[in-house]
NUVO-193089 format. One record per atom (N, C-alpha, C): residue in three letters; x, y, z. Coordinates in pm, whole numbers, plus 50000, padded with zeros to 5 digits. Atoms other than C-alpha are relative to their C-alpha. Layout:
// NUVO-193089
NODE    aa       u       v       w
NODE   ala       X       Y       Z
...
***
This chain:
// NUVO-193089
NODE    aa       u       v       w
NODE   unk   50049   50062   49878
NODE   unk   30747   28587   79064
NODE   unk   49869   49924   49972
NODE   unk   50151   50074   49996
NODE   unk   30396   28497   78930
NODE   unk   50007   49915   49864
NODE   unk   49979   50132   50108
NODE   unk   30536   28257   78684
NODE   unk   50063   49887   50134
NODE   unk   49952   50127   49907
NODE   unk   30716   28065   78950
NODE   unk   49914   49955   50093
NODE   unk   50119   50048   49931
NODE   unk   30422   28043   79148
NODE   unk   49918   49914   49946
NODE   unk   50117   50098   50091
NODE   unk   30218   27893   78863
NODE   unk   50106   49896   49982
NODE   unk   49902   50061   50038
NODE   unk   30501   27694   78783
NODE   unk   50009   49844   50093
NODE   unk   50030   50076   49877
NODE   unk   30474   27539   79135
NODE   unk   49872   49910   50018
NODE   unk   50116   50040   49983
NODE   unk   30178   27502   79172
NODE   unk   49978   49915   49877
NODE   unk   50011   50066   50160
NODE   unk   30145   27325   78788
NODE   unk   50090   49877   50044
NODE   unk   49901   50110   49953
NODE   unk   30409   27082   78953
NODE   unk   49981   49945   50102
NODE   unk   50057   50071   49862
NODE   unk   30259   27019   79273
NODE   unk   49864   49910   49957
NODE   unk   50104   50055   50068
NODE   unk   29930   26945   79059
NODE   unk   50037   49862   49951
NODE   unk   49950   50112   50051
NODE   unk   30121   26711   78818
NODE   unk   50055   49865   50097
NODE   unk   49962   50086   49861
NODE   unk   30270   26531   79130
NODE   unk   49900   49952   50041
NODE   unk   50095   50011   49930
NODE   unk   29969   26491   79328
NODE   unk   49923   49895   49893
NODE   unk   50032   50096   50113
NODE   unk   29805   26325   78981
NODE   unk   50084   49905   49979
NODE   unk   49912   50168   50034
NODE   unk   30071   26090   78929
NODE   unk   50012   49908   50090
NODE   unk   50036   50085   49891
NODE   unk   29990   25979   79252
NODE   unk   49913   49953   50075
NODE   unk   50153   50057   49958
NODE   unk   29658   25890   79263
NODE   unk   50061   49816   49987
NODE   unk   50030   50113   49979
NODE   unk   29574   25572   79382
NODE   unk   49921   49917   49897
NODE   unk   50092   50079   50075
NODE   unk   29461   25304   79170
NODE   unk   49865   49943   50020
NODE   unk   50163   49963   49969
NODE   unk   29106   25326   79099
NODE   unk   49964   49808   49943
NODE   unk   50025   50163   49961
NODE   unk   28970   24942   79222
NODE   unk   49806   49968   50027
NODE   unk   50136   50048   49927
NODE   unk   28575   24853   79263
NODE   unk   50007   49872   50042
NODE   unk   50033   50135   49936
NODE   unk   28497   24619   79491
NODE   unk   49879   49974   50047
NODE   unk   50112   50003   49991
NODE   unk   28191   24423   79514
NODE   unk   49992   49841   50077
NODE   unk   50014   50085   49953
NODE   unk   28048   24149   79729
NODE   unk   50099   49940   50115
NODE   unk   49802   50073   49897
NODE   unk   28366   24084   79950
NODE   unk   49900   49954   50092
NODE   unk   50079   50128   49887
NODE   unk   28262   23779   80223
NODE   unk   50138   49931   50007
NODE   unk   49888   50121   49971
NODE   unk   28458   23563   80411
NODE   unk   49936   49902   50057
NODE   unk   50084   50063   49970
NODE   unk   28369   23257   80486
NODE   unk   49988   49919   50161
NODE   unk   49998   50036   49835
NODE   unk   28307   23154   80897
NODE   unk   50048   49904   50023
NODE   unk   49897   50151   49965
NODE   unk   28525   22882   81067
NODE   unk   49919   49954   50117
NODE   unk   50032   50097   49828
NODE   unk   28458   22646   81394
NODE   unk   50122   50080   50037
NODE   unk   49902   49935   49891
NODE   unk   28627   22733   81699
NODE   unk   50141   49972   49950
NODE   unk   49843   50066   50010
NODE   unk   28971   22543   81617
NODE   unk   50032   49999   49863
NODE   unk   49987   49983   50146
NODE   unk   28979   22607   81236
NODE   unk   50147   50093   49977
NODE   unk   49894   49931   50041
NODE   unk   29296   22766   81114
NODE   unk   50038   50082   49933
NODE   unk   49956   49954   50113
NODE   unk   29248   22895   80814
NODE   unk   49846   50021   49934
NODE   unk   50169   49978   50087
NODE   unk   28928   23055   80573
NODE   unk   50036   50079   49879
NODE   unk   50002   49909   50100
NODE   unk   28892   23232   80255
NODE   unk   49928   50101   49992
NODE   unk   50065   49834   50045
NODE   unk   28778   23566   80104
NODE   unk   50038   50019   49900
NODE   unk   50037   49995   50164
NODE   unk   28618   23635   79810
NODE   unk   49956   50108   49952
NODE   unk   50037   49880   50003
NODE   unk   28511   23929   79626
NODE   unk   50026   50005   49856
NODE   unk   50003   49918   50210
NODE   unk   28480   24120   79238
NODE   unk   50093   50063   50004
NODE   unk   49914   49855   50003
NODE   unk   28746   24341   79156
NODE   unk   49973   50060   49868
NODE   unk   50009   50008   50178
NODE   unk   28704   24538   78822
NODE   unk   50088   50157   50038
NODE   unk   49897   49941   50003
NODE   unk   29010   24768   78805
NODE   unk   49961   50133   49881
NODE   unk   50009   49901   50082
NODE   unk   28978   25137   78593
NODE   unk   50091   49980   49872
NODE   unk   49888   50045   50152
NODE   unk   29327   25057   78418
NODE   unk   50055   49928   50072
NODE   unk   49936   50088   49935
NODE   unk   29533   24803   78434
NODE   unk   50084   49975   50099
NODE   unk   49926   49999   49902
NODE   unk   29653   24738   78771
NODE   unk   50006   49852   50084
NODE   unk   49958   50106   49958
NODE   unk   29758   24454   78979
NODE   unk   49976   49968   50192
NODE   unk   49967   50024   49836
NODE   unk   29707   24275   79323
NODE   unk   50094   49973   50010
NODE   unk   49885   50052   49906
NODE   unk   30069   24250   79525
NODE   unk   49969   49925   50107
NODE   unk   50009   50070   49841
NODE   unk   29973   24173   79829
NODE   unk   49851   49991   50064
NODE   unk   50122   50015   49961
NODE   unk   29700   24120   80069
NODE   unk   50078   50028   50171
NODE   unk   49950   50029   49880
NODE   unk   29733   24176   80466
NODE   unk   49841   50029   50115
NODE   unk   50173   49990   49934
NODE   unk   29413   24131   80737
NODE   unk   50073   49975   50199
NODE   unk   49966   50037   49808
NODE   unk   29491   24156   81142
NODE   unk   49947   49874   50046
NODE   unk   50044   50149   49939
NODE   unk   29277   23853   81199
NODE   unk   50068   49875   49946
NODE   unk   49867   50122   50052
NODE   unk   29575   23620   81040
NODE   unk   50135   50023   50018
NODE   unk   49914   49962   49992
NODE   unk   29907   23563   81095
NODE   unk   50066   49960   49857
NODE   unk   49970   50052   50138
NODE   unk   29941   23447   80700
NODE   unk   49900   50025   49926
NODE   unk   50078   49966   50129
NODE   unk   29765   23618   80380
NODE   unk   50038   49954   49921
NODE   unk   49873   50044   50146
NODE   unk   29862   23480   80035
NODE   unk   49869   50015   49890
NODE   unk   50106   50031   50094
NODE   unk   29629   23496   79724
NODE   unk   50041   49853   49963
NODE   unk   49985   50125   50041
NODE   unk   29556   23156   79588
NODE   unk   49928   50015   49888
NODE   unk   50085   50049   50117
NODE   unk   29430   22958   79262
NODE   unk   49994   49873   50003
NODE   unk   50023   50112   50020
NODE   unk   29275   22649   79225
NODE   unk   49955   49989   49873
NODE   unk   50009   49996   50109
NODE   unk   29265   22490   78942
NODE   unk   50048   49854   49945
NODE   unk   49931   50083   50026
NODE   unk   29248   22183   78758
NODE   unk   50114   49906   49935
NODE   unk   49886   50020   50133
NODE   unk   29571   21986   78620
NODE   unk   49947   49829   50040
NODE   unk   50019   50140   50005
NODE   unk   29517   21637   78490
NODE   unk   49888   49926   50116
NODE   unk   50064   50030   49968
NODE   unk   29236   21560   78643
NODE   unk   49959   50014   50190
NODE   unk   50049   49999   49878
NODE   unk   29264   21686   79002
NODE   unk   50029   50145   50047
NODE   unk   50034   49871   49959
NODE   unk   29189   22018   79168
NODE   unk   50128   50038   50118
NODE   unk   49899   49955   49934
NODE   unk   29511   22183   79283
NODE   unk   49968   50152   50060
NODE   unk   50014   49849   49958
NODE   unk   29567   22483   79524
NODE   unk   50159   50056   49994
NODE   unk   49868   49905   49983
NODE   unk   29892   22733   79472
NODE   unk   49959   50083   50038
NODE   unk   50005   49881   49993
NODE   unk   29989   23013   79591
NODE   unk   50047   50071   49876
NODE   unk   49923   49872   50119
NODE   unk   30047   23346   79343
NODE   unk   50080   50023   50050
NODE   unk   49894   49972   49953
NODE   unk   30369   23388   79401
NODE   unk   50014   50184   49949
NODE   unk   50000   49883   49993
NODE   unk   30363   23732   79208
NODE   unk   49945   50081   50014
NODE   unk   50122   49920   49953
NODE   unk   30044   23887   79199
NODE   unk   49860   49951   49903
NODE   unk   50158   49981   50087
NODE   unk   29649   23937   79060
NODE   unk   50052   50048   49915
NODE   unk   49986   49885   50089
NODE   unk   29659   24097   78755
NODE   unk   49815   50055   49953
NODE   unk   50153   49873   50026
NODE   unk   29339   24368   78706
NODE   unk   50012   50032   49859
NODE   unk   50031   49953   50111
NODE   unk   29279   24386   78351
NODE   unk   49905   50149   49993
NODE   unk   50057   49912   50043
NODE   unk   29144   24729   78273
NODE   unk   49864   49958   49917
NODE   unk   50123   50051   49996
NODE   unk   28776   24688   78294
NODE   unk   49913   49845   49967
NODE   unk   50018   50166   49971
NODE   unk   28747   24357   78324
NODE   unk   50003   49943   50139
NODE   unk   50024   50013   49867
NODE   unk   28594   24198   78640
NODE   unk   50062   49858   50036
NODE   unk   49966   50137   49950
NODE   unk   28762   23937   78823
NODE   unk   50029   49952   50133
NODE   unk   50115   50047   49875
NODE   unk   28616   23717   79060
NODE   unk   50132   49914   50056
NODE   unk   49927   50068   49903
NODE   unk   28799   23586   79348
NODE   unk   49860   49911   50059
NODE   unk   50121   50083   49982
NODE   unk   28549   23279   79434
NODE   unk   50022   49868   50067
NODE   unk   49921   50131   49960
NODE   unk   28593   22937   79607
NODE   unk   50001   49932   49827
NODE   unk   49982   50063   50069
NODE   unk   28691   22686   79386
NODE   unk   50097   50066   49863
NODE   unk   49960   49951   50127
NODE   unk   28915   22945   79183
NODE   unk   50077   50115   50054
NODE   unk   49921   49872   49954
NODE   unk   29131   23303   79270
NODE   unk   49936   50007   50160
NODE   unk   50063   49943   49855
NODE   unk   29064   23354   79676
NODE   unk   50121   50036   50064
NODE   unk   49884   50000   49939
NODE   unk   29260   23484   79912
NODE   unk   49984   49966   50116
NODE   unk   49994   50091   49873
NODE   unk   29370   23283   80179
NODE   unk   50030   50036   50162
NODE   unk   49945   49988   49868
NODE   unk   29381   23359   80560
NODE   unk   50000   49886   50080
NODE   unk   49924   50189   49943
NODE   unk   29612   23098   80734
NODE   unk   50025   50099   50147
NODE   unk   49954   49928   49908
NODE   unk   29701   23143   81082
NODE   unk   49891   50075   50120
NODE   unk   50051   49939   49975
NODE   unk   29437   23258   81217
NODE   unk   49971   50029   50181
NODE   unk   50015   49990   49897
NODE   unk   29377   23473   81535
NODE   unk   49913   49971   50099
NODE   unk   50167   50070   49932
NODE   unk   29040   23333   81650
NODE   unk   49894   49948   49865
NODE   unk   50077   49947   50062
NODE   unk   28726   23250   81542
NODE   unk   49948   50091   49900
NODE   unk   50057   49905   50086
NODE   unk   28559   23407   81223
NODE   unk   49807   49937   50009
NODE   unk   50119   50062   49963
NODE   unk   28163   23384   81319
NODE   unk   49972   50093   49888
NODE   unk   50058   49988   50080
NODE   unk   27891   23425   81093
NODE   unk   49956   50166   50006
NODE   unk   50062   49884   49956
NODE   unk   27810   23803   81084
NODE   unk   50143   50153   50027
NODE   unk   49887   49915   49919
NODE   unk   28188   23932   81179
NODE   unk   50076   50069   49857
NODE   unk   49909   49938   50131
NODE   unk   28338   24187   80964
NODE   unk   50171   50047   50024
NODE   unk   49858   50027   50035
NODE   unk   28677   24114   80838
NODE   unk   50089   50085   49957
NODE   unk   49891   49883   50093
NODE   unk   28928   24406   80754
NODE   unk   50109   49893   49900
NODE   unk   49910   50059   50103
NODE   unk   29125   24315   80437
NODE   unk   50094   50137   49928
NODE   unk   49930   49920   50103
NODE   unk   29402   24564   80291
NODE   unk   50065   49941   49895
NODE   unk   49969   50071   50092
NODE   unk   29450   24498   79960
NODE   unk   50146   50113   49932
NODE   unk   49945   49935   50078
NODE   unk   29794   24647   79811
NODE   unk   49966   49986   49862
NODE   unk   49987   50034   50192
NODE   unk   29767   24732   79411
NODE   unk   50126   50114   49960
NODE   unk   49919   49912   50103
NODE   unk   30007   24871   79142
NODE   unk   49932   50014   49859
NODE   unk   50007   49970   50137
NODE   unk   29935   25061   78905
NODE   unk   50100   49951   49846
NODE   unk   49902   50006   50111
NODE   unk   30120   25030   78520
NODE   unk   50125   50074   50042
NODE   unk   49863   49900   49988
NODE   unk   30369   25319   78667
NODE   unk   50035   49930   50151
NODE   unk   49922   50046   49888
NODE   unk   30460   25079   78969
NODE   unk   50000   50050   50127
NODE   unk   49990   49915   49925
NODE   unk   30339   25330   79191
NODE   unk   49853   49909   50081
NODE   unk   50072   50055   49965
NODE   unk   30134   25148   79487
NODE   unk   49945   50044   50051
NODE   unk   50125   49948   49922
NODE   unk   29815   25232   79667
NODE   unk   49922   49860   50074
NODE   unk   50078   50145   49951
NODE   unk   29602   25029   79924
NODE   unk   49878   50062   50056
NODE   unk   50093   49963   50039
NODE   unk   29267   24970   79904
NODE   unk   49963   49916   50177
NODE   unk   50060   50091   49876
NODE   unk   29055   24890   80277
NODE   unk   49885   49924   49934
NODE   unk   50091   50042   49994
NODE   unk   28809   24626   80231
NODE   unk   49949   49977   50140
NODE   unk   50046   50083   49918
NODE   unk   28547   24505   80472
NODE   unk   49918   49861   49949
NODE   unk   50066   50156   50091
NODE   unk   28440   24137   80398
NODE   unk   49896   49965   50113
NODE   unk   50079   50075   49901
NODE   unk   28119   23998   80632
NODE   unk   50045   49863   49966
NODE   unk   50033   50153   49975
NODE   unk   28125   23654   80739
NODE   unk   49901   49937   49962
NODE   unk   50114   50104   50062
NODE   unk   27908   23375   80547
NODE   unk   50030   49908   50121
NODE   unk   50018   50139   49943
NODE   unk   27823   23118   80744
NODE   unk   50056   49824   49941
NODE   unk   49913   50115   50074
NODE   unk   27973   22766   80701
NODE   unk   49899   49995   49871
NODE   unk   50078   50119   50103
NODE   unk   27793   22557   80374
NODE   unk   49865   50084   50001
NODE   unk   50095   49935   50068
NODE   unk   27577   22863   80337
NODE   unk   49943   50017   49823
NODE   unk   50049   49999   50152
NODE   unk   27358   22938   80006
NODE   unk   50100   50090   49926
NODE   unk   49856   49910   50121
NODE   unk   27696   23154   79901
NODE   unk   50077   49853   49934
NODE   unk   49903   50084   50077
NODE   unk   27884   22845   79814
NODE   unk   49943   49861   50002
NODE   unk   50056   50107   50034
NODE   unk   27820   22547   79633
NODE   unk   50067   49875   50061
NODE   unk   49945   50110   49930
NODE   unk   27876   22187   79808
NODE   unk   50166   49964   49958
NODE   unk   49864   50058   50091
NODE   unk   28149   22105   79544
NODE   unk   50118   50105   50075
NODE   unk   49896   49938   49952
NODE   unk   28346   22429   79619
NODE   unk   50061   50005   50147
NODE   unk   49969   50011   49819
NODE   unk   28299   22386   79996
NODE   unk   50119   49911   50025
NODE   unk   49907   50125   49982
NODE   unk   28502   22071   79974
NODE   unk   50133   50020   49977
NODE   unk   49886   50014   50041
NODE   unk   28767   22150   79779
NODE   unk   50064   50132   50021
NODE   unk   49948   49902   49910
NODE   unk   28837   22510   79993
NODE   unk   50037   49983   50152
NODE   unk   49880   50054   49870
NODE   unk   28890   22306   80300
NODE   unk   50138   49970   49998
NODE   unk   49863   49984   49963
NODE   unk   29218   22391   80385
NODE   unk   50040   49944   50153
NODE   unk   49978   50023   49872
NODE   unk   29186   22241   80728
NODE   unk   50128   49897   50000
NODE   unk   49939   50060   49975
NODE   unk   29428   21989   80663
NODE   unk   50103   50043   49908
NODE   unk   49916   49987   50048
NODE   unk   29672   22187   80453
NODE   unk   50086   50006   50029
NODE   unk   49886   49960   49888
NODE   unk   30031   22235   80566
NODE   unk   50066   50122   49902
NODE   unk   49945   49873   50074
NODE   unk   30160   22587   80421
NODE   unk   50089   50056   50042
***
């Protein structure tokens, strides 16, 4: 009887460990504030991942459309895609979601994002064993063409006239 107990318990342990959540720091998260009739804003932030794990998804109540994006230039002009599959989190290696480069995009949006308003962001990740966990962020609001972002990137993160 007091082997099958340990036994259990040694298996409930092992379980419970294989299902930890993937261990994610996050630093700086901001989003950046719209005008009244704006549609769409980004959010930015550090990630530096324990082991290698991955962004899937993204989902925030104040949008009716999340997607990660990358900009990036080809032949001479600054394109935006979406990641169709995911981030990838190199194991200790930090990587910056920033304008002008990895952000993730909220399209759709349910109102206003004012300067000061904090943004819920759930970020799904996978671990290497495929096993997913989600991480809550809160992102504050930057103000438009604040000292967070440089003129150049401002420009080429207007999404106001994208069609997605």
């Amino acid at each position: 009887m007091k082997q099958l107990i340990i036994s259990t318990l040694l298996a409930l342990t092992a379980s419970a460990w294989a299902q930890a959540p993937v261990n994610v720091d996050v630093k700086d998260a901001w989003v950046r504030a719209t005008v009244a009739q704006q549609k769409a804003t980004g959010a930015f932030m550090q990630l530096t991942a324990k082991a290698d794990a991955r962004v899937v998804d993204v989902k925030s109540p104040i949008a009716g459309v999340v997607q990660i994006h990358e900009m990036a230039m080809e032949k001479d002009v600054m394109r935006m895609r979406e990641l169709r599959a995911c981030l990838p989190l190199p194991a200790g290696k930090a990587v910056e979601l920033k304008p002008g480069g990895y952000h993730v995009m909220l399209m759709d949006l349910k109102g206003q994002v004012k300067a000061g308003d904090v943004v819920p962001l759930t970020l799904v990740l996978e671990g290497k064993d495929r096993k997913r966990s989600t991480l809550e962020v809160k992102a504050t609001a930057r103000p438009l063409g604040g000292a967070a972002t440089a003129p150049a990137a401002a420009s080429a993160e207007d999404h106001s006239q994208h069609k997605h």
